[in-house]
N, C-alpha and C positions, 0 to 999 in steps of 0.2 A: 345460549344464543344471546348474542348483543345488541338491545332492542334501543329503535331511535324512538325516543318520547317527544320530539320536538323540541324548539326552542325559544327562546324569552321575544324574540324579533320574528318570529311564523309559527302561524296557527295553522295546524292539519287538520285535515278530519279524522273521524276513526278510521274509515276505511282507507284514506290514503297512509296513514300508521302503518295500518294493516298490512298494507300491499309492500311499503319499503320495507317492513321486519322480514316479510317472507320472502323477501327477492332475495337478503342480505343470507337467512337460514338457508336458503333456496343456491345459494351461490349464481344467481343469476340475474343479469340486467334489467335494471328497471326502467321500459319505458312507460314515458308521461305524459301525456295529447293534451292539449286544451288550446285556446287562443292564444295570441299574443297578451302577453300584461296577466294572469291568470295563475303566475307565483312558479311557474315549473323552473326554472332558472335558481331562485329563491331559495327553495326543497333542497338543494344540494348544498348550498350553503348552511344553511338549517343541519342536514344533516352531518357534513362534518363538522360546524362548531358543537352541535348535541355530541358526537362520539370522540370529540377531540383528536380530530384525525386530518391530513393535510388535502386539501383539494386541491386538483389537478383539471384545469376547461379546456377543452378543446373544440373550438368553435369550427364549426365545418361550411366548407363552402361548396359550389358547384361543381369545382376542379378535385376537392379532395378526394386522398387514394387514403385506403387503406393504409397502404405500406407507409407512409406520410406520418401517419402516428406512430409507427415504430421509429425511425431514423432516415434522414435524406443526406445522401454525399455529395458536398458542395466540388465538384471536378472541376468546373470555372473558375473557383478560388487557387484551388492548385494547380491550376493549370497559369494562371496569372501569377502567384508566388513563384514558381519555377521558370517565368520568362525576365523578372525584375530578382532575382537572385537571393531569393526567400529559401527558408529552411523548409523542404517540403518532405521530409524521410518518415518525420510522425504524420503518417494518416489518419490516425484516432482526430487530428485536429480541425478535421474537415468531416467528417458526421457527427451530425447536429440529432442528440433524441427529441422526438414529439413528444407528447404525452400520453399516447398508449406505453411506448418505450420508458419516458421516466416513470411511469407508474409500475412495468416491472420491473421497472432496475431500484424498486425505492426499498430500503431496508425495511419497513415498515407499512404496513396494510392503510391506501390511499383513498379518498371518493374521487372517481372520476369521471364528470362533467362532459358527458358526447352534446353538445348542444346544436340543437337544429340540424337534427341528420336526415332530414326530407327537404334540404338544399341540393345535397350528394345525386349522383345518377345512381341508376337502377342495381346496379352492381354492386357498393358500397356497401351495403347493411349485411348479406352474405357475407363478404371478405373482413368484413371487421367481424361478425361474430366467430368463422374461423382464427383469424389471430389470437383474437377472444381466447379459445379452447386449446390453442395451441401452450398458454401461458408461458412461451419461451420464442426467440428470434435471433437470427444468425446474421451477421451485421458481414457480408459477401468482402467488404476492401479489409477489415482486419482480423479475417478471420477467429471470432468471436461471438460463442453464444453468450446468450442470457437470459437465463431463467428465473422466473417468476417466486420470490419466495411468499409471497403475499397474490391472494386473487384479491384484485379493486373492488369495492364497494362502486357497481358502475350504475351510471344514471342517464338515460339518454332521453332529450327531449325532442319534441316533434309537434312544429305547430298544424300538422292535421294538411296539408299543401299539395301531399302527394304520398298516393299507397302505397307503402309497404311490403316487399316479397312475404308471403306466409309461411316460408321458411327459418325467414329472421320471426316475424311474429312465435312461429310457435317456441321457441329459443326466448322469450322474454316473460316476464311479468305484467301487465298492464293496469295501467293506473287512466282513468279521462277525468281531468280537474274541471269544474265546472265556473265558469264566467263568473266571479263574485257578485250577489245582489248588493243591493242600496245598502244594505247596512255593514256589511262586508267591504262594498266602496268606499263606505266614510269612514273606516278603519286603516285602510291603505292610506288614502289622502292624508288625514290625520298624521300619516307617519313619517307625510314626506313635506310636509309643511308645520314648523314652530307656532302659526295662528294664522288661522283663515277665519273671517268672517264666516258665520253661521249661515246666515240666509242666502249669503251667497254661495255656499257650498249646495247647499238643497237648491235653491233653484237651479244651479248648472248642472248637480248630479241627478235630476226629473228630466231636464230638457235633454242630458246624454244619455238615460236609458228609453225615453221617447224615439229618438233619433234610430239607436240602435235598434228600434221593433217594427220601423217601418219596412214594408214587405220592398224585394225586387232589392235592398241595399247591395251593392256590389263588395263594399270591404264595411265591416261594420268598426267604429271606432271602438279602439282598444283602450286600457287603462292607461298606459303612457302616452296618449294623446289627450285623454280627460286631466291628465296631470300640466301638461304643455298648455291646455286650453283654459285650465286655474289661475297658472300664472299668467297668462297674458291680458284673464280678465282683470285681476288684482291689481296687477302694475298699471293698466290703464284706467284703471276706478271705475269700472264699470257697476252700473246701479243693478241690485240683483234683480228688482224687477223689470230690468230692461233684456234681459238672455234670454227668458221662453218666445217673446215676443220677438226682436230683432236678430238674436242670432249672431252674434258681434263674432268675428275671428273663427267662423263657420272653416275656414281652409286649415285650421289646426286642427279640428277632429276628421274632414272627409280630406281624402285623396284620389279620390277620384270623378273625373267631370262628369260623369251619369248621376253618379251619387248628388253632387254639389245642386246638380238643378233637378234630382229629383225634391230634395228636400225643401227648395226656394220654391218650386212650383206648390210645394203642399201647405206653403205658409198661406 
């Protein structure tokens, strides 16, 4: 079995180790719940630079099908080449693969990245893991299979937004990554800034896990807003001791106006 140890840019823990070895020995999907900013995204890069292996993202939206990862047939293009006297006899030139598709069609065993599939409706998670098991697709305009000679190292994440059929659940592995503490945080920051002031880091990253534990929060601020609210204190010289107290650029961590005056009302 071909075990991911991690890599030089992400730290896992044991158990999440754990969980990708046996999804990979397992042949089966790994999903990964936790917040936004909480490294699920991350993982997959991690894990194909550790395996040396090519990732493949497929970002999902509300609209996304299924079938959308295998191949979509652009008929408007051909239909518009065939009215200004374009060559339209090759149809192969009008289906476009997704990356469910180019990850069967890859000579070589891929990681492939389902990112935020509790965007998708209800139906989505079913018909992707059918595809899934099918490991081959029949492309209907050029009459053409294509079969999988590699099953994808797959990885799907899910910020937690909206449950899951238990059908797809039982079909996966499960991984919940847990919200980085303070010293987890100053490791992330650290990584995404050349040199921050010290004291300003600890007082902005006390005042963002304060914020975060106030009760009734509607969206709790994520790590890419503590990183967005770093810089904005930075570039305006904000004195560290003035962030627990004032609260400067308070609209960079809350998004929402329940939020914003619950937390002004609690100063």
């Amino acid at each position: 079995m071909t075990e991911f140890k991690g890599s030089a840019g992400y730290v896992a823990s044991p158990e999440l180790l754990g969980s990708v070895n046996i999804a990979m020995a397992l042949e089966k999907p790994l999903l990964v719940k936790g917040e936004p900013g909480t490294g699920k995204t991350m993982l997959a890069h991690a894990i194909a630079e550790s395996l040396g292996k090519e990732l493949l993202i497929w970002n999902i939206k509300s609209t996304t099908k299924a079938q959308d990862g295998l191949y979509t047939y652009d008929v408007v293009q051909r239909l518009y080449d065939s009215q200004f006297g374009g060559q339209v006899d090759d149809i192969g030139q009008y289906v476009h693969f997704g990356k469910l598709g180019e990850a069967f069609r890859s000579e070589d065993q891929v990681v492939l990245l389902i990112d935020e599939i509790d965007k998708a409706d209800l139906e989505f998670p079913n018909d992707l893991l059918w595809e899934m098991d099918q490991m081959e697709f029949y492309v209907q305009e050029t009459k053409e299979t294509f079969r999988a000679k590699h099953r994808p190292i797959v990885i799907i994440t899910s910020n937690a937004e909206k449950e899951l059929p238990d059908a797809f659940l039982r079909r996966c592995i499960f991984h919940y990554i847990e919200f980085p503490n303070r010293v987890q945080m100053r490791e992330i920051v650290h990584a995404h800034f050349d040199h921050i002031d010290e004291d300003l880091l600890q007082q902005a990253v006390s005042t963002f896990y304060n914020i975060r534990s106030t009760p009734n929060l509607m969206k709790k601020p994520s790590t890419s807003e503590l990183i967005d609210w770093l810089r904005a204190l930075a570039a305006d010289g904000i004195a560290p001791d003035a962030i627990q107290e004032e609260l400067p650029y308070l609209g960079v961590l809350l998004k929402k106006d329940k939020d914003f005056n619950l937390i002004k009302k609690g100063r």
